[in-house]
GULO-388072 format. One line per field, with one value per residue (C-alpha): residue in three letters; chain; x, y, z. Coordinates in pm, 1 decimal, decimal comma, padded with zeros to 6 digits. Last residue first. Layout:
# residues N
residuo ala;...
cadena A;...
u X;...
v Y;...
w Z;...
This chain:
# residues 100
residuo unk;unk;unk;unk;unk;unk;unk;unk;unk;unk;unk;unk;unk;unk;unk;unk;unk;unk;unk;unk;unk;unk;unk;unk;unk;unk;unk;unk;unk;unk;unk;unk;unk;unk;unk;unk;unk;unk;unk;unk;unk;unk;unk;unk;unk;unk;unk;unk;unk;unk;unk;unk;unk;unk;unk;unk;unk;unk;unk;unk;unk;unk;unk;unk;unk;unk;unk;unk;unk;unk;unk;unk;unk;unk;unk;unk;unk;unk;unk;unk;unk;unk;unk;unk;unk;unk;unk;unk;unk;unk;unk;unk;unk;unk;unk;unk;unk;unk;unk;unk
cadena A;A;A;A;A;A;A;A;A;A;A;A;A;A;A;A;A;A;A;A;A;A;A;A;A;A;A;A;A;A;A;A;A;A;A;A;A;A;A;A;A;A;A;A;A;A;A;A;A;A;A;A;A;A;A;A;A;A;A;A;A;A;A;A;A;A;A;A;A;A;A;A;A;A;A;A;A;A;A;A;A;A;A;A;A;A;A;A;A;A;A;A;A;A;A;A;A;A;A;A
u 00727,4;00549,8;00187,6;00107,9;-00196,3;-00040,9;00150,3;-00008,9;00035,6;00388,8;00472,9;00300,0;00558,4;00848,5;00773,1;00728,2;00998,3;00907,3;00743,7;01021,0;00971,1;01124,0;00977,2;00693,7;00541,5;00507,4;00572,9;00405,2;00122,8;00069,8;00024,8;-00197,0;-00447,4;-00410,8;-00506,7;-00788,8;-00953,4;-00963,0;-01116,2;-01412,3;-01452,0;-01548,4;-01299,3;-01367,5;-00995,6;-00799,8;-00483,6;-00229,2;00067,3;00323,2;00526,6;00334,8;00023,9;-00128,1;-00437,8;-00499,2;-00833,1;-00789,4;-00885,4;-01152,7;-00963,7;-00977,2;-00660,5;-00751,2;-00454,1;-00213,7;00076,2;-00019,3;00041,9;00073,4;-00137,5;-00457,1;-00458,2;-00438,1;-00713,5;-00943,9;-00836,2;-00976,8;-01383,1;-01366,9;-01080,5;-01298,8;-01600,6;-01468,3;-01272,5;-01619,8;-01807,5;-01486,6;-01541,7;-01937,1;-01940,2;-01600,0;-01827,8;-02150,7;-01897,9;-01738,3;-02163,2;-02265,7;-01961,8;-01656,6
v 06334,4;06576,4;06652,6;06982,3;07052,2;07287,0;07468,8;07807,9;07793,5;07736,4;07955,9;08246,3;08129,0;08120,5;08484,4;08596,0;08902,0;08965,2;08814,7;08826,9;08831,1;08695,2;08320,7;08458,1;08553,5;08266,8;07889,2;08043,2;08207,2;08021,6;07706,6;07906,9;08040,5;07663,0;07556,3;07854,2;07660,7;07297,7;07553,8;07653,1;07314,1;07182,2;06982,6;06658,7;06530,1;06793,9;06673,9;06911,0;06708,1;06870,4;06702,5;06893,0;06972,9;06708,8;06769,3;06458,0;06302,5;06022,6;05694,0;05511,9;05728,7;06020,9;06185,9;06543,8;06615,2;06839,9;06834,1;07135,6;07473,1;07808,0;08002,1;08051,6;07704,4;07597,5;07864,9;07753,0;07334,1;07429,2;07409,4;07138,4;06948,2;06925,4;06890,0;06510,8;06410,5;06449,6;06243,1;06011,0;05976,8;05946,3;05684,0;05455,1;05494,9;05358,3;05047,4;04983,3;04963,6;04726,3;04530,8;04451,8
w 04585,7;04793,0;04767,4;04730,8;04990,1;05189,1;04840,0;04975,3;05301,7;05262,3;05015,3;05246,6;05532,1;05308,7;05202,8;05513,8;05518,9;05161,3;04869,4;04646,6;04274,7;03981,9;04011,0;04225,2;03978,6;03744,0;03945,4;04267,7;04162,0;03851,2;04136,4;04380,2;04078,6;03997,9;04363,1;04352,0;04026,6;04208,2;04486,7;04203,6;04076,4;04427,2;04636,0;04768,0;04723,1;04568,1;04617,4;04451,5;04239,3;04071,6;03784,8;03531,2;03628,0;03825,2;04014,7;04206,9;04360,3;04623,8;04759,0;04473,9;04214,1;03995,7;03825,2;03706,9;03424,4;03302,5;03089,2;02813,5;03066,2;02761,5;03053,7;02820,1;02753,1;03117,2;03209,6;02918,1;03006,3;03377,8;03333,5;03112,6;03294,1;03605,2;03441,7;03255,1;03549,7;03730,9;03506,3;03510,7;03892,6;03884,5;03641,0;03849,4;04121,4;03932,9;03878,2;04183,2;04346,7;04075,7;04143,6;03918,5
């Protein structure tokens, strides 16, 4: 592995490391255990559960709105309709879901 492979590999596990710092409160709080901030040389993943958000360049605080985004979704609006554009503010919401 080169010099240059390996001080990216340090950067991407120090970020692994803040992101699930700063999010394992709000995960705990919500009762979510299967989740995870997947660094790699292409892409960075939230996975929670079996959904996957990319998050590529993202600060802490959006990683934070894309969970806001995801309780949104999988909590309220489980029992709750959002109205006429419903599918529309779904949409925009799960943008960056990736789909399996």
């Amino acid at each position: 592995m080169s010099k240059r492979e390996e001080a990216l590999k340090a950067i991407s596990m120090s970020k692994r490391d803040e992101v699930l710092k700063a999010i394992s409160p709000i995960m705990k709080v919500f009762g979510i255990e299967d989740y995870d901030y997947e660094v790699n040389s292409i892409k960075e993943t939230l996975r929670i559960y079996d959904t996957r958000i990319g998050c590529t360049a993202n600060s802490i605080d959006a990683i934070i709105n894309e969970i806001i985004g995801y309780l949104f979704i999988n909590r309220w609006c489980r029992y709750r309709s959002l109205g006429t554009f419903s599918t529309q503010a779904k949409n925009v919401i799960k943008r960056y879901w990736e789909k399996d």
